[in-house]
C-alpha positions as CSV (number, residue, x, y, z in Angstrom):
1,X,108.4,46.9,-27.9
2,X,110.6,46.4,-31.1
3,X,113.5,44.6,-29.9
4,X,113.4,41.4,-30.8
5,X,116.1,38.3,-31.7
6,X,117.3,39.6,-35.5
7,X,119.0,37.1,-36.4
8,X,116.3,34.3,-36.4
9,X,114.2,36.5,-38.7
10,X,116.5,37.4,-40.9
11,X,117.0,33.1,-41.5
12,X,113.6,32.2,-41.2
13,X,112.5,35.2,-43.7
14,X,115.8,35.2,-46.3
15,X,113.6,33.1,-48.9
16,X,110.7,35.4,-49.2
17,X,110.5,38.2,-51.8
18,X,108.0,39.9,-50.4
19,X,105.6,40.4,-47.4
20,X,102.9,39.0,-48.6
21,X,104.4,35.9,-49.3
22,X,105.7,35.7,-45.7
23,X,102.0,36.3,-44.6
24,X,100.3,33.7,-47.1
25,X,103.0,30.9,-45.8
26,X,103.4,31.9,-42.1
27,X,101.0,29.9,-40.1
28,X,101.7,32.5,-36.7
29,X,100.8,35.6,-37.0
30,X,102.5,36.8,-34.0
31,X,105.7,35.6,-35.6
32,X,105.1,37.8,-38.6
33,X,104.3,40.8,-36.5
34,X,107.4,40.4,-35.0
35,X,109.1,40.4,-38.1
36,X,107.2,44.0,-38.7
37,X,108.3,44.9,-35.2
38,X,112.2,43.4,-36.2
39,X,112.0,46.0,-39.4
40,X,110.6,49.0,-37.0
41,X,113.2,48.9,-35.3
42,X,115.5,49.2,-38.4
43,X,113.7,52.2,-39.2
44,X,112.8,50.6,-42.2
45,X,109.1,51.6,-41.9
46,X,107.9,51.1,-44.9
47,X,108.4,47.7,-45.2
48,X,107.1,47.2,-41.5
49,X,103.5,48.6,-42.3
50,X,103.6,46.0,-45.5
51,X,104.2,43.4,-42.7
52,X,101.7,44.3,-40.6
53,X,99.2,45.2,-43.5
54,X,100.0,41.3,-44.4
55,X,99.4,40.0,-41.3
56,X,95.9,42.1,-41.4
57,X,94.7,40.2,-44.5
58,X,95.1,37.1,-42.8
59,X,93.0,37.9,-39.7
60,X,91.5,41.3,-40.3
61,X,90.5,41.0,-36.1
62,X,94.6,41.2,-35.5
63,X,94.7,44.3,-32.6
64,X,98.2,43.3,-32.5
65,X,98.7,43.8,-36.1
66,X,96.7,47.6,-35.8
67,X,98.8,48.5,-32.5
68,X,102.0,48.1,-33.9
69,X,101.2,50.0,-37.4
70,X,99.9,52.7,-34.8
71,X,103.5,52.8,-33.3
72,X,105.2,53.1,-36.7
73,X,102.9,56.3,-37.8
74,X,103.7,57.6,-34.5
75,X,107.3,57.3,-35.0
76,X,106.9,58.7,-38.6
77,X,105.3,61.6,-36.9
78,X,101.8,60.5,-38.9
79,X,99.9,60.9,-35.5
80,X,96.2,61.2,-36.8
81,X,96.9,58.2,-38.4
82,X,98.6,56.4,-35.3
83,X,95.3,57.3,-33.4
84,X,92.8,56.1,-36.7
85,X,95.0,52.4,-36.0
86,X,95.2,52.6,-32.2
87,X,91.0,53.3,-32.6
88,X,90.8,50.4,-34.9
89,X,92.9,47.7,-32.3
90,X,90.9,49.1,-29.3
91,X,87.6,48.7,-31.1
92,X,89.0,45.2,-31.6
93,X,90.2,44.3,-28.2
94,X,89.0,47.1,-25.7
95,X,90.9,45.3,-22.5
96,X,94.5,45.9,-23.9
97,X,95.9,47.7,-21.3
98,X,99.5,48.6,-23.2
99,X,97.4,49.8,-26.6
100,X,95.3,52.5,-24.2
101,X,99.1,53.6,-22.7
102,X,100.4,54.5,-26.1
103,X,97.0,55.8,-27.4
104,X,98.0,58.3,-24.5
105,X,101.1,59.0,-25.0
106,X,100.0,59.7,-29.3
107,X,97.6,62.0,-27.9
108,X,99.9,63.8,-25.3
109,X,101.9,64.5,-28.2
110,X,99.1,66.3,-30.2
111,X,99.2,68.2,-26.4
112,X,95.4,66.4,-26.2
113,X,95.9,66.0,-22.4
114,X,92.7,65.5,-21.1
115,X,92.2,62.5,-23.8
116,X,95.7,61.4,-23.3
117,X,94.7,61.0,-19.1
118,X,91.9,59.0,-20.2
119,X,93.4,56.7,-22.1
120,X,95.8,56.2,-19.1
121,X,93.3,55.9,-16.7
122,X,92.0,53.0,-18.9
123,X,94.8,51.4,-19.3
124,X,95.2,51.3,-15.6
125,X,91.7,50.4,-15.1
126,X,92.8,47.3,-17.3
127,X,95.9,46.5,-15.4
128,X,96.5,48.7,-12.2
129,X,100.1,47.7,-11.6
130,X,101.3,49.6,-15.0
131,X,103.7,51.9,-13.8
132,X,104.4,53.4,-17.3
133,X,100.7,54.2,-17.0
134,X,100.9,55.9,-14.2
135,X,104.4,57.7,-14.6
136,X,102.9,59.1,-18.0
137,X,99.2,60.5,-16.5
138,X,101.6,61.6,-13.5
139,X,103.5,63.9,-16.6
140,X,100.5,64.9,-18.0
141,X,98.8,66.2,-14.9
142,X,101.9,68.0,-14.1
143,X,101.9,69.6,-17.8
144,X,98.6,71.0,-16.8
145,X,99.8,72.1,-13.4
146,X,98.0,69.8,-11.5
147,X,101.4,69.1,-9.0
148,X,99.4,67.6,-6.1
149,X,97.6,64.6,-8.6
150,X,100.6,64.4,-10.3
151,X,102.8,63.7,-7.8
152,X,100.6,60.8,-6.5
153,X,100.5,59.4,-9.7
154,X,104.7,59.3,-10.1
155,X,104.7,58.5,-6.7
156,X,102.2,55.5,-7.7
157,X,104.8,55.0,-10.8
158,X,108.5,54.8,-8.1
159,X,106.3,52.3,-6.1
160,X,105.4,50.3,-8.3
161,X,108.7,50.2,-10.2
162,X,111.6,52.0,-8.4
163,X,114.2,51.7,-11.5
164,X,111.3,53.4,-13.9
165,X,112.5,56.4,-13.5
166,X,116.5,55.9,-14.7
167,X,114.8,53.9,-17.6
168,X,113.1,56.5,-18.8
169,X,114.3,59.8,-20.8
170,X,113.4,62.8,-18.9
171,X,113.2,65.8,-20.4
């Protein structure tokens, strides 16, 4: 979700001093989140919140804006605080199918299965052909030794995305 072309940011945004400059003089906000997303994944994660703070204050009904500041506490291992942001973009936008996916996989690592399984059964409610949906309830089902669900869920997952599997770290 962070990858994104570097070197057009770092041209379009070399005059500003700070983010909320770039927020008062960007007319698209999804361009300025994906400056924030650009500085994620440069670890610098700091200045990505700033971004995506920014890009808040401009249009306080941004999910987009909330789900990516969730992804950055998660990464800083802030996870009450990645769920208080994914909360806020769901509350915002309900039907965003890849917000409830990593709501659940937040809450799988506070070992909150049965919240985390809901969230993924939302998000495939939303959009039943996410296989990252499925593979992750399919893991969580089989961390609480339910094989027989679980393996129709990474079944589900293959199916609907054979290379899923090489694509993902397994533990």
């Amino acid at each position: 979700m962070f990858k994104i072309n570097t070197d057009y940011f770092k041209n379009k945004y070399r005059n500003f001093s700070n983010e909320s400059s770039i927020a008062d003089k960007t007319i698209n906000l999804e361009e300025l989140v994906k400056y924030g997303e650009k500085e994620a994944s440069r670890n610098n994660f700091e200045k990505a919140l700033n971004i995506f703070d920014s890009a808040i204050r401009v249009n306080p009904a941004f999910d987009t804006a909330y789900g990516d500041k969730a992804l950055v506490f998660d990464k800083m291992g802030q996870l009450d605080e990645s769920l208080k942001m994914y909360s806020k973009a769901l509350e915002i936008n309900p039907r965003n199918s890849v917000t409830w996916h990593n709501k659940g996989l937040t809450l799988t690592k506070k070992k909150r299965m049965d919240e985390a399984i809901n969230c993924f059964d939302k998000s495939i409610s939303i959009d039943k052909n996410y296989s990252k949906a499925w593979y992750n309830k399919g893991r969580c089902l089989e961390m609480q030794g339910d094989m027989e669900n679980a393996q129709i869920c990474l079944t589900k997952a293959r199916k609907l995305d054979p290379f899923l599997f090489s694509k993902i770290k397994l533990r």
